[in-house]
Backbone as JSON, one array per atom type, in Angstrom:
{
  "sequence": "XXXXXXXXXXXXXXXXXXXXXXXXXXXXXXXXXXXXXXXXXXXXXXXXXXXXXXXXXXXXXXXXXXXXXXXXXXXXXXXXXXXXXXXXXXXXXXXXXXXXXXXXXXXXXXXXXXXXXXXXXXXXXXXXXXXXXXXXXXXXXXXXXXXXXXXXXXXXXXXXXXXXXXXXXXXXXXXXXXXXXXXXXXXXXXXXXXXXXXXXXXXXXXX",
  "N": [[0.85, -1.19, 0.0], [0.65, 2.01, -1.52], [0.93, 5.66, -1.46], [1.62, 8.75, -2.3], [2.8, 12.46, -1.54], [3.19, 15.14, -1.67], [5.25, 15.11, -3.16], [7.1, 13.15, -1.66], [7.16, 9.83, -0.83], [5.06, 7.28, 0.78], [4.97, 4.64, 2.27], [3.29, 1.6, 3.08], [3.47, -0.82, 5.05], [2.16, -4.13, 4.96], [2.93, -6.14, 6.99], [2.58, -4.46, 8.64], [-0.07, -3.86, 9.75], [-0.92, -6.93, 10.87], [0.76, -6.82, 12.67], [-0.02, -4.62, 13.95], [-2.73, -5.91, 14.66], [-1.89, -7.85, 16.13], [-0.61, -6.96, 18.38], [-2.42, -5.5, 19.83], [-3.88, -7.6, 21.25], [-2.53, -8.35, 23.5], [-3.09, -5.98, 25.48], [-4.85, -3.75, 26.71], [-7.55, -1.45, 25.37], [-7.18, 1.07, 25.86], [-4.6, 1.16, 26.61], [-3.36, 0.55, 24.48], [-4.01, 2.26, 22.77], [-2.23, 4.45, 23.77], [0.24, 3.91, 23.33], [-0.19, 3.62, 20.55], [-0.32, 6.56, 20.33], [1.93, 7.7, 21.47], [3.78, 6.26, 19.82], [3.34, 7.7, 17.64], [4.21, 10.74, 18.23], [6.61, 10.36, 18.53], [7.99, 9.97, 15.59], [7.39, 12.04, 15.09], [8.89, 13.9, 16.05], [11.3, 13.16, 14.97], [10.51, 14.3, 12.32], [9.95, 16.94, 13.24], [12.57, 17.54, 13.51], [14.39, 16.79, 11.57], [12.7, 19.07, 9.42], [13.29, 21.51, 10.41], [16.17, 21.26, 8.96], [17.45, 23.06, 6.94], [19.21, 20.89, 5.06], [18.24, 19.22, 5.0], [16.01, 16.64, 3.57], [12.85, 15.36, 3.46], [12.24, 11.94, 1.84], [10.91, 9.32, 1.57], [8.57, 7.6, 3.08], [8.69, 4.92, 4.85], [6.22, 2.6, 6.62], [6.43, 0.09, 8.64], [5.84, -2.72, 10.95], [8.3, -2.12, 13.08], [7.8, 0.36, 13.67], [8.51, 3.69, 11.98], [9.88, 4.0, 9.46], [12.66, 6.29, 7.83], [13.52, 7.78, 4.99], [16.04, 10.04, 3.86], [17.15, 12.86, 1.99], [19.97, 14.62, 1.93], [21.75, 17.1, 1.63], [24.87, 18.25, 2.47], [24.94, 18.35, 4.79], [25.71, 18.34, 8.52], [27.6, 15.84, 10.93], [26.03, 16.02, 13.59], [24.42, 17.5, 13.04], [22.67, 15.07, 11.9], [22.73, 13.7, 14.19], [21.24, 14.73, 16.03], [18.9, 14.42, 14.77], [18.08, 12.03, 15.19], [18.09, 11.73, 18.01], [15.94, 13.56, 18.28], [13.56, 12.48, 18.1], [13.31, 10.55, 20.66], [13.45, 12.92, 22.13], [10.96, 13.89, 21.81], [9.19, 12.56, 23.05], [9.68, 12.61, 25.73], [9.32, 15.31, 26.15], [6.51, 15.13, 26.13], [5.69, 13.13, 28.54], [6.62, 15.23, 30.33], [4.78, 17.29, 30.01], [2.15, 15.54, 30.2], [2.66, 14.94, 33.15], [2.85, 17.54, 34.36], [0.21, 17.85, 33.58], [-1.04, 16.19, 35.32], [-1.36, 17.27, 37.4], [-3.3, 18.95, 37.85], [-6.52, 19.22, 38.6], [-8.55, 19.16, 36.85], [-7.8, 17.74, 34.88], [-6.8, 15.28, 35.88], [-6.6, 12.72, 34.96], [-7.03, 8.97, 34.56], [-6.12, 8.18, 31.55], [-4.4, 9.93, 31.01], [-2.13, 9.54, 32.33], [-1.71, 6.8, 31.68], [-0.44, 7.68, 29.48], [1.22, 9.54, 29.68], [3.14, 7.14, 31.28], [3.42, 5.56, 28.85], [4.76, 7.13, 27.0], [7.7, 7.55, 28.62], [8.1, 5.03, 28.3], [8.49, 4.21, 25.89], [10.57, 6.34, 24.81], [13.18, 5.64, 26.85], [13.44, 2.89, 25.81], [13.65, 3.66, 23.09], [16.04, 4.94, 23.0], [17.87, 2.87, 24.02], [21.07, 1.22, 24.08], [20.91, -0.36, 21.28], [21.25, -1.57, 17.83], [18.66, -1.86, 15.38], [17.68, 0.6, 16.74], [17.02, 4.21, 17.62], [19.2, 4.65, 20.04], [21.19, 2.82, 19.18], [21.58, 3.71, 16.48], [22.8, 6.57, 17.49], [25.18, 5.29, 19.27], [26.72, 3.59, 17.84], [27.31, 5.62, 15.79], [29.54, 7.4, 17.0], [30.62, 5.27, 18.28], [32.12, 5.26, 15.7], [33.56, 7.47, 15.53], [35.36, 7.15, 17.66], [37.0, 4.28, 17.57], [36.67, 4.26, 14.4], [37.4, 1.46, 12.27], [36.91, -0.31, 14.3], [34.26, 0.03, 14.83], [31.95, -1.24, 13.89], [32.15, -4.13, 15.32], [32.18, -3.61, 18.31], [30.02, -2.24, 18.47], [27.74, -4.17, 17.79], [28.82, -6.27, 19.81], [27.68, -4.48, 22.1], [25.05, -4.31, 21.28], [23.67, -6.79, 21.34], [24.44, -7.19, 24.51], [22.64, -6.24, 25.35], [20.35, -6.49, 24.24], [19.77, -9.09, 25.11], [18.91, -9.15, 27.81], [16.59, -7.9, 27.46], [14.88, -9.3, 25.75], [15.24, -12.1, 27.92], [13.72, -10.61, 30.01], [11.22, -9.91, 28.83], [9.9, -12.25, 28.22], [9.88, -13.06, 30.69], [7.64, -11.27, 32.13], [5.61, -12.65, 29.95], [5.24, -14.82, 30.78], [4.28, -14.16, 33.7], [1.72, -12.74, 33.27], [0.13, -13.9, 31.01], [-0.32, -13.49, 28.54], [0.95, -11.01, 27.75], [3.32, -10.7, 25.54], [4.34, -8.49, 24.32], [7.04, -7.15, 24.77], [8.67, -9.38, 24.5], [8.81, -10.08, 21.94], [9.65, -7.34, 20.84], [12.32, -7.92, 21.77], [13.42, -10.07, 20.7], [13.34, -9.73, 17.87], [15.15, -7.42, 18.06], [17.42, -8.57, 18.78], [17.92, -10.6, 16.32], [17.8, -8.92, 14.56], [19.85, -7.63, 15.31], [22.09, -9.55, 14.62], [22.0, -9.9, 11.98], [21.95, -7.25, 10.63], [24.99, -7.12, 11.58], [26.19, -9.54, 10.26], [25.89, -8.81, 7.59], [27.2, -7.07, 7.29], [26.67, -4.39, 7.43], [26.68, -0.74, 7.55], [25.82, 1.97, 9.63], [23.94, 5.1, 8.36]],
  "CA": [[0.0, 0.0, 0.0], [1.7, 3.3, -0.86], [0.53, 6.64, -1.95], [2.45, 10.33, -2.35], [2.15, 13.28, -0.38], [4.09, 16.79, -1.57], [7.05, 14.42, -3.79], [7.0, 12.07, -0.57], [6.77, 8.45, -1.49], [4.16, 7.04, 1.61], [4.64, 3.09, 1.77], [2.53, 1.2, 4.46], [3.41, -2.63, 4.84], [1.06, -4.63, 5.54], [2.42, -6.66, 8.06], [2.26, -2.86, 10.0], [-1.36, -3.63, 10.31], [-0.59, -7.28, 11.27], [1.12, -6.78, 14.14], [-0.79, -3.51, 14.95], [-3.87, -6.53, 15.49], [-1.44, -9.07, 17.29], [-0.2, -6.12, 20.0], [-3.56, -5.03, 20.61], [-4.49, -8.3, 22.11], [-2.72, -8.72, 25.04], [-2.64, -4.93, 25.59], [-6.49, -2.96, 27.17], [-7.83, -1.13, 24.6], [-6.27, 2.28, 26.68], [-3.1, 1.19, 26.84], [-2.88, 0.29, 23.37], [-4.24, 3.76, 22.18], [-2.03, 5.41, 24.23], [0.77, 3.4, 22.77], [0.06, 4.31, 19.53], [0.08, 7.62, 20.38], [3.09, 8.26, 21.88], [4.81, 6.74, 18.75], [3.33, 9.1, 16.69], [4.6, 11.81, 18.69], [7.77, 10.05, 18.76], [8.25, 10.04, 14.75], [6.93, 13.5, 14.65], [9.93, 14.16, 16.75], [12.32, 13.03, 13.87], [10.45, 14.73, 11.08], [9.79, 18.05, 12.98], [13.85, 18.53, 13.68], [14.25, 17.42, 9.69], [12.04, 20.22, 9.3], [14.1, 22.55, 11.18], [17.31, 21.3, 8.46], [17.19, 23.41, 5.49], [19.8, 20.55, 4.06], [17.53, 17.43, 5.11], [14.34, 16.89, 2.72], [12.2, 13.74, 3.69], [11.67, 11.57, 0.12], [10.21, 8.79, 1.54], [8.76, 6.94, 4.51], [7.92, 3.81, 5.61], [5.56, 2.39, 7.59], [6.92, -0.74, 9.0], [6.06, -3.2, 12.0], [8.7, -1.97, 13.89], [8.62, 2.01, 13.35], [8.59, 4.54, 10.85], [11.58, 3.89, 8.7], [12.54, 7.96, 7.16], [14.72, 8.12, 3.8], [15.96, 11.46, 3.48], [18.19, 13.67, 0.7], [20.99, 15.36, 2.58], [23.19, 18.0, 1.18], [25.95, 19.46, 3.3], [24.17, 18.12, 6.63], [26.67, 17.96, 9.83], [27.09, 14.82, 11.51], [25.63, 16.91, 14.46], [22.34, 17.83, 12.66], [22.22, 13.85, 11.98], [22.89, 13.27, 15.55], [20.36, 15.78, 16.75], [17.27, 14.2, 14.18], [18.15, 10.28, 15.87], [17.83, 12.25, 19.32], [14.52, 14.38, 18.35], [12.37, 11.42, 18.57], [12.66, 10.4, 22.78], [13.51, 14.17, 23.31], [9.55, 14.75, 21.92], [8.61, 11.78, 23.92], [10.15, 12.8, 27.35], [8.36, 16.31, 26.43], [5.1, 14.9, 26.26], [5.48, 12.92, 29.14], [7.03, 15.96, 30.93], [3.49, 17.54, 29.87], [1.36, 15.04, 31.01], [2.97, 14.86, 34.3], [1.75, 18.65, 34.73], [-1.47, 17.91, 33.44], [-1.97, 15.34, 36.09], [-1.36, 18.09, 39.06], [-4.26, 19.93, 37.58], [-7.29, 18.48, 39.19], [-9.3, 18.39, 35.89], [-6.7, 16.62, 33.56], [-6.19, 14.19, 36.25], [-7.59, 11.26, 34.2], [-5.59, 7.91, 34.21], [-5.26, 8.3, 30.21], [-3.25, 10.82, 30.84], [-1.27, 8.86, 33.54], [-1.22, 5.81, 31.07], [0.38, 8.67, 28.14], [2.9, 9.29, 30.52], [4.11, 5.92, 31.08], [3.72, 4.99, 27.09], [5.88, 7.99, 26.28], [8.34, 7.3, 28.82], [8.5, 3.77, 28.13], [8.97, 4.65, 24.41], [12.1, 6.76, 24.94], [13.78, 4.66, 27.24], [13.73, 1.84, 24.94], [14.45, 3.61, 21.22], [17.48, 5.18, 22.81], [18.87, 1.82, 24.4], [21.89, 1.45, 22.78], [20.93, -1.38, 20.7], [20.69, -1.39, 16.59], [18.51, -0.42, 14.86], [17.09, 1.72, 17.78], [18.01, 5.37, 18.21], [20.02, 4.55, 20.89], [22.23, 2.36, 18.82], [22.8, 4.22, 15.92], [23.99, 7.46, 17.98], [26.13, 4.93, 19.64], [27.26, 3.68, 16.23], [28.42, 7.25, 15.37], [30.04, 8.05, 18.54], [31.9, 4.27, 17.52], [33.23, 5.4, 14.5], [34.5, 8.27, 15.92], [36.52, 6.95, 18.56], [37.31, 3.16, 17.08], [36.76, 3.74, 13.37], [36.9, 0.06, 11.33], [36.62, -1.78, 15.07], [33.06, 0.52, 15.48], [30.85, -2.43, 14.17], [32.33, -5.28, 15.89], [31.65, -2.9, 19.46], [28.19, -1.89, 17.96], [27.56, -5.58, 17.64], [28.54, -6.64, 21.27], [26.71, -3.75, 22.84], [23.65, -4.73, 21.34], [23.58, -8.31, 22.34], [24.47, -7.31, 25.78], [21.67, -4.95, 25.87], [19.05, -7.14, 23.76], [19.25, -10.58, 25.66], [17.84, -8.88, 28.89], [15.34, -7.57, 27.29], [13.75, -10.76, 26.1], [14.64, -12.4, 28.98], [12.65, -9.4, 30.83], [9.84, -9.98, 27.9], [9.75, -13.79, 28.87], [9.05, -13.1, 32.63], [6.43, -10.99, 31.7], [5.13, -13.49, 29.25], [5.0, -15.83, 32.44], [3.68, -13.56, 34.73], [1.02, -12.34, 32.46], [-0.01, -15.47, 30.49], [-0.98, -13.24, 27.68], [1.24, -10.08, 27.21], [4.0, -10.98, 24.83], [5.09, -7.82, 23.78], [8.29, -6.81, 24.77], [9.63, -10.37, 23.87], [8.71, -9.75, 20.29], [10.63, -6.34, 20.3], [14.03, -8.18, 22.31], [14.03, -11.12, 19.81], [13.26, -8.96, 16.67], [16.24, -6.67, 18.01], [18.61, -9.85, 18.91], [18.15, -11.17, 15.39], [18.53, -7.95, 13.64], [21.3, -6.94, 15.38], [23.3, -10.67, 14.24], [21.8, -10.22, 10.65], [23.46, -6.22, 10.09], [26.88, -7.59, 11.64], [26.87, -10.59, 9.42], [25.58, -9.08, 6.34], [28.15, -5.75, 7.21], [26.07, -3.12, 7.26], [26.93, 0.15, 8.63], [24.7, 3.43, 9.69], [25.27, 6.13, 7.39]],
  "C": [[0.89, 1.24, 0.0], [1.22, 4.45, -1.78], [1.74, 7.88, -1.83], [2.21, 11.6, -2.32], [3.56, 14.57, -0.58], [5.62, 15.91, -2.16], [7.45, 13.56, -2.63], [6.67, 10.68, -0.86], [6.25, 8.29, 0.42], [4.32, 5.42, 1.41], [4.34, 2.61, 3.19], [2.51, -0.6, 4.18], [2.28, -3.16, 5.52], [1.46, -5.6, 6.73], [2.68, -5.37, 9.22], [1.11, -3.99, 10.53], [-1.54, -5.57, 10.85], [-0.07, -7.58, 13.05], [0.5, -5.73, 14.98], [-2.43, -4.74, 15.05], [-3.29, -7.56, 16.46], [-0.79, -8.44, 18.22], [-1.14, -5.31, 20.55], [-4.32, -6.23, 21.29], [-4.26, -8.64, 23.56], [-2.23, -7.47, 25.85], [-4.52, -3.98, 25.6], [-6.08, -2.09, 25.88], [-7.23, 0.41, 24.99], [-5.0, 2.05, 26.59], [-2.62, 1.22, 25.23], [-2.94, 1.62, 22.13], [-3.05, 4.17, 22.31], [-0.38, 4.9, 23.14], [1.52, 3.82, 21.27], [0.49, 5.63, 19.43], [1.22, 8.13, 20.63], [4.21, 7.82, 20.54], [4.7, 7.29, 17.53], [4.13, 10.53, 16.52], [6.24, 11.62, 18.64], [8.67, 10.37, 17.32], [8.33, 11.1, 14.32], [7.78, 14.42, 15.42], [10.84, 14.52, 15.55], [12.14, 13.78, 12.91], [10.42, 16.24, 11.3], [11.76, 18.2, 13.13], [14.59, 18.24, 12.71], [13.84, 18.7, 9.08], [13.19, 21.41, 9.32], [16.08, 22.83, 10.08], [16.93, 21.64, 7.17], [18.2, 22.64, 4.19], [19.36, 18.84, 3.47], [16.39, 17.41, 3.94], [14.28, 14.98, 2.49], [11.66, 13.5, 2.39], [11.23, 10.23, 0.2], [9.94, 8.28, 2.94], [7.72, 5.89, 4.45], [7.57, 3.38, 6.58], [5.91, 0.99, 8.02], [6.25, -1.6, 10.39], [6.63, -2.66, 12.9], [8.86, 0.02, 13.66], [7.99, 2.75, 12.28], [9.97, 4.6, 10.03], [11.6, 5.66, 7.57], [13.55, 7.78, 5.97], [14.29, 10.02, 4.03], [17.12, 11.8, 2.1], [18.77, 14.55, 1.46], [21.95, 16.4, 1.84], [23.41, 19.09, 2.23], [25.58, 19.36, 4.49], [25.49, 17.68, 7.48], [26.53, 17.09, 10.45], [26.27, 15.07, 12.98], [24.49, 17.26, 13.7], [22.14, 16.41, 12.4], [21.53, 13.33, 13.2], [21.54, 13.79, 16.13], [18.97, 15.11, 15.72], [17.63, 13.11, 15.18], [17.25, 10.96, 17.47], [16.41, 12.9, 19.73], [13.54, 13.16, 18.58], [11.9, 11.01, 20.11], [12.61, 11.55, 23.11], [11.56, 14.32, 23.06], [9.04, 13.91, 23.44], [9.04, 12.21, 25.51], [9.4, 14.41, 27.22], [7.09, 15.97, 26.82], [5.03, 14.47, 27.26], [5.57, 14.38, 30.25], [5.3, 16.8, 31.15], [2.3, 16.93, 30.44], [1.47, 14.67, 32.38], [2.19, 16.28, 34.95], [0.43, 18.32, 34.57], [-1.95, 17.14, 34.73], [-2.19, 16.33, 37.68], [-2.55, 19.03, 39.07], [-6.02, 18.83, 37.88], [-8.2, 17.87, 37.53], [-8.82, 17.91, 34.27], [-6.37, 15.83, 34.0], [-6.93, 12.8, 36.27], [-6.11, 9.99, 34.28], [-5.5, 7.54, 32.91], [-4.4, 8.66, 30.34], [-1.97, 10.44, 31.68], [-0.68, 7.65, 32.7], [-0.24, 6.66, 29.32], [1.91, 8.86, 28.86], [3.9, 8.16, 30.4], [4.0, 5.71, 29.54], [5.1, 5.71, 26.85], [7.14, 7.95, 27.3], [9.2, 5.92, 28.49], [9.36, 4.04, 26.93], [10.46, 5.43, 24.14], [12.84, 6.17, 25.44], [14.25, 3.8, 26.22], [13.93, 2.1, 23.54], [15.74, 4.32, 21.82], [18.57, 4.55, 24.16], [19.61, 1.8, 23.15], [22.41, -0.32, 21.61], [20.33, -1.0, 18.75], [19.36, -1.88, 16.17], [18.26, 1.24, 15.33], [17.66, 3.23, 17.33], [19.28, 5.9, 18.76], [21.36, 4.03, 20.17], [22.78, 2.75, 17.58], [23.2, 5.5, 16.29], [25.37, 6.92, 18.63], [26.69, 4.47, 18.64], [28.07, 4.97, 15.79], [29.25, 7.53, 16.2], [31.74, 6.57, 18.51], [32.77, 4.46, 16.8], [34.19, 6.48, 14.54], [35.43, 8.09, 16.48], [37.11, 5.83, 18.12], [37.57, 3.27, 15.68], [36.92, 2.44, 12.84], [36.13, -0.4, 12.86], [34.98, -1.43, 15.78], [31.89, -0.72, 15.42], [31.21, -3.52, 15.05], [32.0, -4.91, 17.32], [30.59, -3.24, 19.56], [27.52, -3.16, 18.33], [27.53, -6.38, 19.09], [28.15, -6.21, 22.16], [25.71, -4.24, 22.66], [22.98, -6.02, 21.54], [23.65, -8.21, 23.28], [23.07, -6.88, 25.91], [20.03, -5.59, 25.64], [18.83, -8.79, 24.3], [18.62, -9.74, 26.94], [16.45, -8.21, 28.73], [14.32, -8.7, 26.66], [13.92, -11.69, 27.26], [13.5, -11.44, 30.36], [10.64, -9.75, 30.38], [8.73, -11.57, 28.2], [8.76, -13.82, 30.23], [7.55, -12.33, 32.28], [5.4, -11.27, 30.96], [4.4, -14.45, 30.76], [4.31, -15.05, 33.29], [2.29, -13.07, 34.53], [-0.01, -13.07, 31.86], [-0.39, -14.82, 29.1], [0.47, -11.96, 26.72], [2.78, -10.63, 26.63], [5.09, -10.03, 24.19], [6.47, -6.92, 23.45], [9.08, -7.95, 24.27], [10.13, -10.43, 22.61], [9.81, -9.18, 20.21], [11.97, -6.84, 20.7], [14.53, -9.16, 21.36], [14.15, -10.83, 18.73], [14.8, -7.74, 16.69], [17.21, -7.73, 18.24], [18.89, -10.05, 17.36], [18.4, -10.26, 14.44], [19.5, -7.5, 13.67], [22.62, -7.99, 14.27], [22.81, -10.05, 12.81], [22.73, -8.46, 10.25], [24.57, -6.59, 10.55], [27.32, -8.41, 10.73], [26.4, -10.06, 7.89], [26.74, -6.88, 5.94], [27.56, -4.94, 7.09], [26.08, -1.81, 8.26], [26.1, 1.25, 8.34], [25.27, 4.68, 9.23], [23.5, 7.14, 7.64]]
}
């Protein structure tokens, strides 16, 4: 499915909508809103501080299972305005939460949506800027590699994010167990385990 939007190529996989019906099951119909929401706000992070680069210009985006995947067209961009889009995504998310934390001191915004927005959008930052690939987290640490290591940055990259992505499915596990239903962090620790081995072994570096 893909349409075009201002010279924007728009492509929407289908197993998006897939997994957006197999993580709304073991996830209240509130939580799973809120969910969504926050990684709206999270993408709309990345594209408003593109925005902000008169050398960035977004030319396509995909809609993916795991994300919003962004192609852009760069001329003359600083690895520092790179750095700073990867980063715009949890900084929106730690705003919003920051926001709904006020809202909740205000007697008539103090709804537990707005309590369950909070935690989404905290959760959500936390975990895209662990420093595991593809995440956020792991390709600023990726850059930050090549700076100080150059060639030996992937082979690092590579054993950070295995350290970082086995506790998170074993985390996803327990909560599988504890739960009998909710599944969903396991998904994202085994989907980041196996992506991480597949860019090391197929060499692929973040550019």
């Amino acid at each position: 499915m893909s349409f075009t939007v201002r010279h924007c190529r728009v492509r929407i996989s289908y197993w998006f909508f897939v997994l957006l019906a197999g993580a709304a099951l073991p996830l209240t119909g509130r939580a799973f809103f809120c969910g969504i929401i926050a990684a709206f706000i999270h993408e709309a992070g990345h594209l408003a501080a593109m925005s902000f680069s008169s050398s960035m210009r977004v030319t396509a985006l995909l809609v993916s299972p795991f994300g919003l995947r962004i192609s852009s067209h760069a001329t003359g961009s600083s690895p520092l305005q790179w750095r700073l889009v990867c980063f715009a995504g949890a900084a929106a998310n730690v705003i919003a939460a920051v926001l709904c934390r006020l809202s909740l001191l205000i007697p008539a915004t103090n709804h537990p949506i707005v309590a369950d927005m909070l935690s989404a959008n905290l959760a959500l930052a936390a975990l895209n800027m662990a420093p595991v690939q593809p995440l956020d987290g792991g390709q600023l640490m990726h850059a930050f590699l090549c700076d100080w290591l150059g060639d030996n940055a992937n082979r690092v990259a590579f054993a950070v994010s295995l350290v970082f992505s086995v506790p998170l499915m074993t985390a996803g596990f327990y909560i599988l167990l504890r739960s009998g239903c909710n599944f969903s962090l396991l998904l994202i620790g085994i989907w980041l385990f196996i992506n991480s081995i597949c860019r090391y072994c197929a060499g692929s570096d973040i550019t």
